[in-house]
C-alpha positions as CSV (number, residue, x, y, z in Angstrom):
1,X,-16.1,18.9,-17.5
2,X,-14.6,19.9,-20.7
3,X,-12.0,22.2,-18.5
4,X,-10.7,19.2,-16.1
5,X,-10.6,17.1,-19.5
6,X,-8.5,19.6,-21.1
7,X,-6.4,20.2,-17.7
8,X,-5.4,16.6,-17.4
9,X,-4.5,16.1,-21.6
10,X,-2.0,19.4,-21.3
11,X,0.9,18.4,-22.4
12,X,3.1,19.9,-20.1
13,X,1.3,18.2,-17.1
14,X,1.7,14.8,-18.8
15,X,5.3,15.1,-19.3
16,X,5.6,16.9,-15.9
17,X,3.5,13.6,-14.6
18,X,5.8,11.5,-16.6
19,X,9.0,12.9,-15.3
20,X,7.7,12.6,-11.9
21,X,7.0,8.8,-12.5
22,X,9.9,7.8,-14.2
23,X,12.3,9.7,-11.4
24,X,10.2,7.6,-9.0
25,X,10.8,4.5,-10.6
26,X,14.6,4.7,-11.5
27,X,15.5,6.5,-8.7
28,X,13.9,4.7,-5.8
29,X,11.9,1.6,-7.2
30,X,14.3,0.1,-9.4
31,X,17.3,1.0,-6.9
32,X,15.7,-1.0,-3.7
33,X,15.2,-4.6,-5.9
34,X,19.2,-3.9,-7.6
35,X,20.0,-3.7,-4.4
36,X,18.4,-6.8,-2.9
37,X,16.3,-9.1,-5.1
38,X,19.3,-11.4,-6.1
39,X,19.7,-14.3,-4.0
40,X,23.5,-14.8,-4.7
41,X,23.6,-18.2,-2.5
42,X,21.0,-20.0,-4.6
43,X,20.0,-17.8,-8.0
44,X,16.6,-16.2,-8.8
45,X,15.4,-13.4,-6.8
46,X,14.3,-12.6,-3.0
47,X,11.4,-11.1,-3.6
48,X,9.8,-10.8,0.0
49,X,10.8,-7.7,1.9
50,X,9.3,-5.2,4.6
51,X,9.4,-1.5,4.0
52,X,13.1,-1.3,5.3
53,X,14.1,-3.9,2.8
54,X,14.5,-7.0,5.6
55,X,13.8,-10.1,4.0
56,X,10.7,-11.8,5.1
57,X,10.1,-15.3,3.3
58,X,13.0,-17.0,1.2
59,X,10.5,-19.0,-0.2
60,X,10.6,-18.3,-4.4
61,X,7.1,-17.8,-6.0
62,X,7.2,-18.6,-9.5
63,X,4.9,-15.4,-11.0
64,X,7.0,-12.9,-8.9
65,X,10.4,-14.6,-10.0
66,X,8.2,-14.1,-13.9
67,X,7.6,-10.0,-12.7
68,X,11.2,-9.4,-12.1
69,X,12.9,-10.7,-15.0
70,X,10.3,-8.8,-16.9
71,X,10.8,-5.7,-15.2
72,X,14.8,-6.2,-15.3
73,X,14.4,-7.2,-18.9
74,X,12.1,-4.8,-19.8
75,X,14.2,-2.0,-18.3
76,X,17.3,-3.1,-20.9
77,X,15.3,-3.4,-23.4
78,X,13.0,-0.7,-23.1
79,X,14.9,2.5,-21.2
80,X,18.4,2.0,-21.0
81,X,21.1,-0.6,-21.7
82,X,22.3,-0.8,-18.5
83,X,24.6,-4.5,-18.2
84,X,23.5,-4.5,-14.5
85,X,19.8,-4.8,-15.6
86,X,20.6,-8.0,-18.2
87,X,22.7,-9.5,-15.4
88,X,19.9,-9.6,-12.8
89,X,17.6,-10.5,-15.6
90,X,19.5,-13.4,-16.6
91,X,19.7,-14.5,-13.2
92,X,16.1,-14.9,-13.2
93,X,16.0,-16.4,-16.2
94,X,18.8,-19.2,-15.2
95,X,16.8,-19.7,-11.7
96,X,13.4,-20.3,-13.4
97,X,14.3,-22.2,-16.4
98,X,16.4,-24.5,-14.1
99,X,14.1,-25.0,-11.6
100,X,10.8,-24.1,-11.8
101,X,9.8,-25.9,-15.2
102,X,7.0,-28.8,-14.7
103,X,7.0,-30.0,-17.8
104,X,3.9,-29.3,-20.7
105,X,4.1,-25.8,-20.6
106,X,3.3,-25.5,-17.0
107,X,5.3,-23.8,-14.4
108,X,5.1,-24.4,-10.2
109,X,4.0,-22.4,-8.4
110,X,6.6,-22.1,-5.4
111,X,9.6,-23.4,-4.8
112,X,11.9,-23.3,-1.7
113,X,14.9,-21.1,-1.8
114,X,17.0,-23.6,-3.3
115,X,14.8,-24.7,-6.3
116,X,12.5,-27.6,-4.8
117,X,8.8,-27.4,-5.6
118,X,6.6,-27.0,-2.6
119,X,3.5,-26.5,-4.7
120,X,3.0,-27.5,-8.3
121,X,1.5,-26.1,-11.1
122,X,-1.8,-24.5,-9.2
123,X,-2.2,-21.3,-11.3
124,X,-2.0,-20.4,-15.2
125,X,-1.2,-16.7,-13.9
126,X,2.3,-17.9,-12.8
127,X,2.6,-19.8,-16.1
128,X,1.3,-16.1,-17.8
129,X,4.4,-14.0,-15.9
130,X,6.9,-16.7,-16.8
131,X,6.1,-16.4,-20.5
132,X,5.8,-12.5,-20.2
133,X,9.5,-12.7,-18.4
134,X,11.2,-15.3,-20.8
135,X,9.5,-13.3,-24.4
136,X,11.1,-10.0,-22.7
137,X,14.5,-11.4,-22.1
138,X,14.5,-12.8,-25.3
139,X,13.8,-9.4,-26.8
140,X,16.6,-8.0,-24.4
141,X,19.0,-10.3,-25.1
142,X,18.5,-11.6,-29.0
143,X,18.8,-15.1,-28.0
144,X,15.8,-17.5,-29.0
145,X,17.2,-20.5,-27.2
146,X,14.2,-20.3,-24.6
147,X,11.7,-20.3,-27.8
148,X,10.3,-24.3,-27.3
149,X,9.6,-23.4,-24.1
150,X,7.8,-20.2,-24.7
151,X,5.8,-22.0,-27.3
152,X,5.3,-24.5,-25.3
153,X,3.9,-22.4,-22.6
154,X,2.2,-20.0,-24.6
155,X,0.1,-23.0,-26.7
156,X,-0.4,-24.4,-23.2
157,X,-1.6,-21.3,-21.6
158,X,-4.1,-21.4,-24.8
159,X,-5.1,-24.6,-24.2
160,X,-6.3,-23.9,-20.4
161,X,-8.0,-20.9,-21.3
162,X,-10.2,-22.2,-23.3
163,X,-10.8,-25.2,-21.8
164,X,-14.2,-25.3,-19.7
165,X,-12.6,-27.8,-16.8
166,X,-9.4,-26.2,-16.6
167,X,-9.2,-25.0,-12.4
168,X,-5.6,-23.7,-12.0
169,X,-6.8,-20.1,-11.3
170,X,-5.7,-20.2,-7.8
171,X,-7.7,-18.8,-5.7
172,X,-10.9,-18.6,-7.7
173,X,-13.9,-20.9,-7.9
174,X,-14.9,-20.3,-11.3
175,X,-18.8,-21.2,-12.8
176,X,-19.0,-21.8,-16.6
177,X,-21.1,-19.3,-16.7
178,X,-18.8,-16.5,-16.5
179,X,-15.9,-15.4,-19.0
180,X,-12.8,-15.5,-17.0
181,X,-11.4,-11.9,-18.3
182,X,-8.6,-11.6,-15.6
183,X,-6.2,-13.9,-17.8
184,X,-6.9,-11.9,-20.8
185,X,-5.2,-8.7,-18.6
């Protein structure tokens, strides 16, 4: 046991593994959403594509518009200052904030390409990638002007969690006898 332990905690395999990995990502990952995530006739992001990159659904949902202008944001912030990275991040950021807003700290849950709700505020995980997205773009960028909402959300998302009635954990049917640790991750 000791000797698999000790094999996978070398340091050369870890930064072998870690060059492998972050190769991946910048080279392939990151390259296929530059390439087609931003939806230039509307804002925010395509994010529904086949393997070959064909777009599948135009319809916007609201946690995966939250991912990408965390990854986007996190990847200026956090590996390189690349200006193509805060542009696509603050196209999110514009797209969301515009459109996707309920009001009271709550965020819909899709919207159709162009910004209109098509359902409302029916999970606190979309509200959770929103304010992951907006708190890493603020980081990126040094501007707080997005900070009432991310209070807003954040005391919100508080709220809800704690709150024995609260239901917008879509798809789950939740008894009050369980500890919902998924919105903790």
């Amino acid at each position: 046991m000791n000797t698999i332990k000790n094999h996978w905690l070398d340091s050369d395999r870890q930064k072998k593994l870690g060059d492998l990995y972050r190769g991946h990502l910048l080279e392939a990952v990151v390259p296929f959403w530059e390439q087609r995530t931003e939806d230039k006739e509307c804002g925010g992001y395509l994010t529904c594509f086949d393997r070959s990159g064909h777009v599948t659904d135009t319809d916007k949902y609201i946690w995966f518009q939250g991912r990408q202008l965390y990854m986007f944001s996190a990847l200026y912030s956090q590996v390189e200052q690349q200006p193509q990275w805060l542009r696509l991040a603050r196209v999110g950021r514009d797209f969301i904030v515009k459109h996707a807003y309920a009001g009271g700290g709550r965020w819909h849950y899709q919207l159709d390409r162009k910004g209109v709700s098509k359902r409302g505020t029916i999970s606190i995980f979309t509200d959770e990638f929103v304010l992951q997205g907006l708190c890493e773009f603020a980081v990126a960028t040094g501007e707080d002007r997005d900070l009432s909402l991310i209070c807003e959300t954040y005391d919100e998302i508080e709220r809800n969690v704690h709150a024995p009635d609260f239901k917008d954990i879509f798809h789950g049917v939740w008894s009050p006898q369980f500890k919902r640790h998924g919105i903790y991750m």
